[in-house]
N, C-alpha and C positions, 0 to 999 in steps of 0.2 A: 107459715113461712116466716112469720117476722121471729115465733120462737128458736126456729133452726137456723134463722142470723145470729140474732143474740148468744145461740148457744156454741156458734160458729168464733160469731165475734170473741165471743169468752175464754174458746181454747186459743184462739190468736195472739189475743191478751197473754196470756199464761206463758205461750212458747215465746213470744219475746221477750217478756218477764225473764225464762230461764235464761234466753238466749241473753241476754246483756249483762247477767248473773255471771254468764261462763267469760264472756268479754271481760269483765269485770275485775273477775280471778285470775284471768290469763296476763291481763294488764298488771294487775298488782303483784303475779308472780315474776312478770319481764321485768319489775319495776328493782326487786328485791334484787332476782341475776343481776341485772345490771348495776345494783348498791354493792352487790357480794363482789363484781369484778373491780368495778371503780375502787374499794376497797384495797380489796387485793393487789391492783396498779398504784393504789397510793402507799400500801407498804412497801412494795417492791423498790418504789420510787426513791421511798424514806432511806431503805434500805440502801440504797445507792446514791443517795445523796449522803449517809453516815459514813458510807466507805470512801465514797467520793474527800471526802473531808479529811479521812485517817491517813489516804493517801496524800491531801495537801501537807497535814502536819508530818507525815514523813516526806515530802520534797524540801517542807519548809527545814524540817532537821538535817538532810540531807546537803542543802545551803548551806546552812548554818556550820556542817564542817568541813566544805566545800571551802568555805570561804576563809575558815579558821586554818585548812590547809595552804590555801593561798596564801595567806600571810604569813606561815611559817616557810612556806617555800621563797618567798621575795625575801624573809630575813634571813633566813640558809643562804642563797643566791648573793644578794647585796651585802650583808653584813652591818649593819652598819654597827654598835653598842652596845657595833654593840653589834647587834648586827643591827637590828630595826633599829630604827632611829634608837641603833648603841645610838635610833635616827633622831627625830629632835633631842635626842638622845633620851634618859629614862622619863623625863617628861613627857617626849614624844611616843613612846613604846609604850607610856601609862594610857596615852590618849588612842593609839589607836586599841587596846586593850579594853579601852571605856566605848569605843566602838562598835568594837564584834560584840558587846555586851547589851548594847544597844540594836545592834542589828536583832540579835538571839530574841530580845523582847519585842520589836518588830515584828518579826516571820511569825512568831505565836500568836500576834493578834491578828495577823493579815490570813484572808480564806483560800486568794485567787492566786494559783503559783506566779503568775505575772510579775508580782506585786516582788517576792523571795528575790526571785534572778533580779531585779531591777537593785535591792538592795545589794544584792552580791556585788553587782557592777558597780554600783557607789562606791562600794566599801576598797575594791581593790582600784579602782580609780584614785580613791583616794591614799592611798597607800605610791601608785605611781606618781602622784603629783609630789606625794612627801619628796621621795625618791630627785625628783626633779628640782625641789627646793635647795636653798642653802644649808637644808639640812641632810642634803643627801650626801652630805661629803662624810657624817657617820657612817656610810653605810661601805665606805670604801674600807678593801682589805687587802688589794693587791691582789684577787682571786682570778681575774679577769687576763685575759691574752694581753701582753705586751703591757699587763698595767701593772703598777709597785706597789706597795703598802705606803701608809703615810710615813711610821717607823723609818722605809727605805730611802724615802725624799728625804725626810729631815737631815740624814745621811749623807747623799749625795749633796744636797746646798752649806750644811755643816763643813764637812771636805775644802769645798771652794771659799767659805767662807773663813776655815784655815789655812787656806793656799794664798789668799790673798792679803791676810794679818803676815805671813812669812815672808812677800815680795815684797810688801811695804818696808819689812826690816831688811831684805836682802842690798836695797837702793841706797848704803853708804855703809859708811865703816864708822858704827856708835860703840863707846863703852859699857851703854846701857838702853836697855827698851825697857818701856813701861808704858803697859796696856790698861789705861783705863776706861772704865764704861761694861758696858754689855750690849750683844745684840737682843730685840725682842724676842717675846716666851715667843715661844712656838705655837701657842693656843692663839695666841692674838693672831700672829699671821695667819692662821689657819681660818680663825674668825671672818678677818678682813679681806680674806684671800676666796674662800665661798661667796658671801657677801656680794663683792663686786663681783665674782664669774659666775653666778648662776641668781645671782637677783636682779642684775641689769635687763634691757629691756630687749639685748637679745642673748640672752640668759646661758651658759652649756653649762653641761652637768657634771657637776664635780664627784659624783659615785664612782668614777673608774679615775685613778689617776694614773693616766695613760703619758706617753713624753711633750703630747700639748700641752695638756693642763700642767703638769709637773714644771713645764716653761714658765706659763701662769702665776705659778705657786712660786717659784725664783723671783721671777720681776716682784711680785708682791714683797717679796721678801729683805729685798733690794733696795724697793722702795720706800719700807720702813727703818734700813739699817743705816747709817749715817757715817762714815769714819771719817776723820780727819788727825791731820800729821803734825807736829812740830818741833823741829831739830831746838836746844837750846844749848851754850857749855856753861858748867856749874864750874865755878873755883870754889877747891876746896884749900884753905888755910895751912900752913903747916903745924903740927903738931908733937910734940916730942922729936924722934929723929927722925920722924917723915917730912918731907920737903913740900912745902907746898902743889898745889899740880891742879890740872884743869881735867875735867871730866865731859865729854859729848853724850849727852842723852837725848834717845826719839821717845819723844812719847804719841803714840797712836791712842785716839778717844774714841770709842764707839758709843755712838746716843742713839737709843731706840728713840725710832717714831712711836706715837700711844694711837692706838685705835682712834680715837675721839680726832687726833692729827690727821688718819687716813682717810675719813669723814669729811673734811674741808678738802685733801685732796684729791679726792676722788668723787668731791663733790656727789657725794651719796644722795638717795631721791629720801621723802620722807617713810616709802615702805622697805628700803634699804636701811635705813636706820633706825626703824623698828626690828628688821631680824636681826642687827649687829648687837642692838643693846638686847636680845634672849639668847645668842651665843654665847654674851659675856658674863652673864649673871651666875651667882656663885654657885649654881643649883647644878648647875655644866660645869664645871671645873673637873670637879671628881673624873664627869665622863670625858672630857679633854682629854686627861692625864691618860684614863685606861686605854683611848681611843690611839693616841699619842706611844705611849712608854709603857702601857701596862697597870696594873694594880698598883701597882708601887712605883707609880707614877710621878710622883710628886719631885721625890730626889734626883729621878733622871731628869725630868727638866729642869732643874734649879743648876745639876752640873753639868747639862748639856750648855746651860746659858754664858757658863762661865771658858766654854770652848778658845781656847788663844790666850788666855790669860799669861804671860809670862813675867815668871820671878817669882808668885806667889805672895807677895806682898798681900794683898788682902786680907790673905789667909792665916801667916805664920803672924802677923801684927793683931789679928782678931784674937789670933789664940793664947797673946800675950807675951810672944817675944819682941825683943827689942831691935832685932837681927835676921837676917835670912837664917833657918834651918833647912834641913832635909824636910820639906813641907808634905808630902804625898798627904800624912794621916791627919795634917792640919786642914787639908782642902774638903776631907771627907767630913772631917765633925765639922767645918764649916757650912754645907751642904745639908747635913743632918740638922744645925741648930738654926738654919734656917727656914725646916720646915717643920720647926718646932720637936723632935724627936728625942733632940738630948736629955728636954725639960722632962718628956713622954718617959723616959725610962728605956726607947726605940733601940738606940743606939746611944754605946758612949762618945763623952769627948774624950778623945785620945791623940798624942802627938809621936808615940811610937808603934809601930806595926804589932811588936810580941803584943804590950798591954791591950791593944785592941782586939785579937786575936784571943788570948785568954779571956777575956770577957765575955765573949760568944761559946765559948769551950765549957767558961763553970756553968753556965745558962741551957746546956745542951742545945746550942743553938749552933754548930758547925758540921760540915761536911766536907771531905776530904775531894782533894784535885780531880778526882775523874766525876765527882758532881756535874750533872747537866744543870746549872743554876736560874733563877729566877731577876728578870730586870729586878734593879732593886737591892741583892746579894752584892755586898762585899766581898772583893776579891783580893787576894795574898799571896803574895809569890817571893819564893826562894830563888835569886836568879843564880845561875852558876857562869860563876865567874864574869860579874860583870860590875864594871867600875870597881869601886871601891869596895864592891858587897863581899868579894870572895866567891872561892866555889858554893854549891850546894851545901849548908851545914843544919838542915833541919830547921833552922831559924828565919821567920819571917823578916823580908827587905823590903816591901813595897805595897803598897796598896793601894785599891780606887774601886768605882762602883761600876758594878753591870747592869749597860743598857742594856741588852736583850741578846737573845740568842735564836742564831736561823742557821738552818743547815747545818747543826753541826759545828759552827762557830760562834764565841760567843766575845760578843761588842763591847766596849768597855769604854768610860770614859775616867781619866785618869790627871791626877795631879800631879805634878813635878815629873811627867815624863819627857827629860830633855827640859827640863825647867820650865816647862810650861804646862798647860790645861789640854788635854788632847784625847782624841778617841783612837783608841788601838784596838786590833783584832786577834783572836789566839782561836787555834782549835780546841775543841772540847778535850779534857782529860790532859793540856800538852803540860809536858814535866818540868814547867818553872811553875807550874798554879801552884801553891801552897795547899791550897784550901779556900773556904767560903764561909762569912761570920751570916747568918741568915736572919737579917730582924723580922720581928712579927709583927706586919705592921695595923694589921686590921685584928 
């Protein structure tokens, strides 16, 4: 008996021996499935965390010119320098330029699209604030319902501002007027005039200049311009067989306020007077002008500024007469040489229409009366039969510079028209233009 246990015991042994053999197997082969699928789930996983990614870098690129469109579309839209800060102007279009640049290497490092849209929103947030700033009066272009161009305002307060130099002289009966002074550039008021209306503490946005703000922009205007009156009579001597005799003259002074004036009154804050002094710094001028007059900028507002000037004394005495002349081409090389052009080789100094005209002609630099001209283009005309000029005789009578041209018509501001400094309008192609001397100015 005890042998057929032991021999009992020994296959029992054995069969659980195999049996925990096969557990064993079965276990280390569940073990493997289980390493082969876990596996498998972690590439699939990789897999889709890789894709996962490629898809963040195309949302993140996808931003990226999401947002690059939005900023072309707000400077399409607004305009400013331009259009875009034409917004803090090309300072400001540098900056948000250094921006989206900045955004671009942002999104590339960022994983979570969260992160993309959050800078998106930054970026055109801040593009609206610009917009909202005193610099968003770059961005105005007249494009807007019921709003003007800047060009149109300067225009329309120009106008009144020669309506009102006329009524002063209209108020007696003088021998003579003499207009001295000047109203300010136009970049100033334009400066002082954002400034106070969209950096005060309740701020409106000067990007549309709609007939509020264009209100605005007058009183600003208004409130830098200064005139004052006073009658005197001059006895003149006699001399050979003239009889002695007494002469009445008005003389009207116009003193621009300076920026730095509009500061005290308008009791500007100290962040008010930080954006006044980046509007005025020389870096903006250029955009001023283009933003203002165009490319060729410079000379419309130098002859814009000289608007009412009557008699031309300034002019014909700069250019070295002793006397009044027919001053028209004296006004324009004054104009010229004081934005430095004549020295430039830009334009000559000339005191007759023909010589000015020929000088643009051996230059190839003229186009004939039906030119749609450029602010900036010297204008010539043939009048027929007026005053003293005679009919139409192929010979240039009169000159002045063109501001700009809208619709069709093209603006001009003009010396010795009526003996004085004045903006007249002509349609395109009308048959007193002579022609056009075209400087190059850039």
């Amino acid at each position: 008996m005890d042998t057929q246990s032991a021999r009992e015991g020994g296959r029992a042994a054995i069969k659980t021996a195999h049996s925990g053999r096969k557990v064993t197997e079965r276990t280390a082969r569940q073990t493997i499935k289980t390493a082969e699928r876990s596996s498998r789930k972690a590439i699939k996983t990789t897999q889709r965390t890789a894709k996962t990614a490629q898809q963040s870098v195309k949302t993140a690129q996808a931003a990226v010119k999401a947002t690059q469109r939005a900023v072309q579309t707000a400077r399409a839209t607004a305009k400013a320098a331009a259009t875009t800060a034409k917004a803090a102007a090309k300072a400001t279009v540098a900056a948000i330029k250094a921006a989206i640049a900045a955004t671009q290497e942002l999104i590339a490092a960022i994983a979570a699209g969260g992160w993309v849209v959050l800078v998106v929103v930054l970026v055109i947030c801040m593009i609206g604030l610009l917009i909202a700033s005193p610099f968003g009066i770059f961005f105005s272009d007249g494009g807007s319902p019921d709003a003007v161009s800047p060009t149109a305002a300067i225009a329309q307060i120009n106008s009144e501002y020669a309506d009102r130099l006329s009524a002063l002289q209209a108020g007696g009966t003088y021998d003579r007027v003499e207009i001295q002074g000047r109203p300010p550039f136009w970049a100033d008021v334009f400066a002082v005039f954002a400034t106070k209306t969209a950096g005060g503490t309740d701020g409106a946005s000067v990007a549309v200049l709609d007939t509020d703000t264009v209100e605005k922009l007058r009183v600003v205007f208004w409130d830098m311009t200064k005139i004052t009156t006073a009658e005197a009579d001059v006895e003149h001597p006699a001399e050979g067989d003239t009889a002695a005799w007494t002469e009445t003259v008005l003389t009207i002074t116009v003193t621009p306020r300076t920026p730095d004036d509009m500061r005290v009154f308008y009791a500007f804050t100290d962040q008010q007077n930080a954006t006044l002094d980046e509007l005025l710094t020389a870096a903006t001028r250029d955009m001023w002008n283009t933003l203002l007059y165009g490319s060729s900028g410079e000379i419309v507002a130098v002859a814009l500024s000289q608007v009412g000037n009557v008699g031309g004394q300034p002019y014909w005495s700069w250019y070295g007469f002793n006397s009044r002349v027919e001053w028209c081409a004296c006004f324009v090389s004054w104009c010229a040489n004081e934005c430095g052009y004549i020295d430039a080789g830009v334009i000559p100094k000339f005191a007759g229409c023909t010589g000015g005209s020929n000088w643009f002609k051996d230059r190839g630099q003229w186009q004939d009366g039906d030119y749609e001209p450029r602010p900036g283009d010297l204008i010539f005309f043939d009048w027929n039969e007026k005053g003293g000029s005679g009919p139409q005789d192929d010979v240039p009578d009169h000159v002045g510079i063109v501001e700009r041209v809208e619709n069709g018509v093209v603006y001009t501001v003009e010396g010795n028209s009526g003996d004085s400094c004045r903006q007249n309008t002509y349609s395109v192609g009308h048959y007193e233009i002579w022609g056009y001397g075209c400087p190059i100015y850039n």
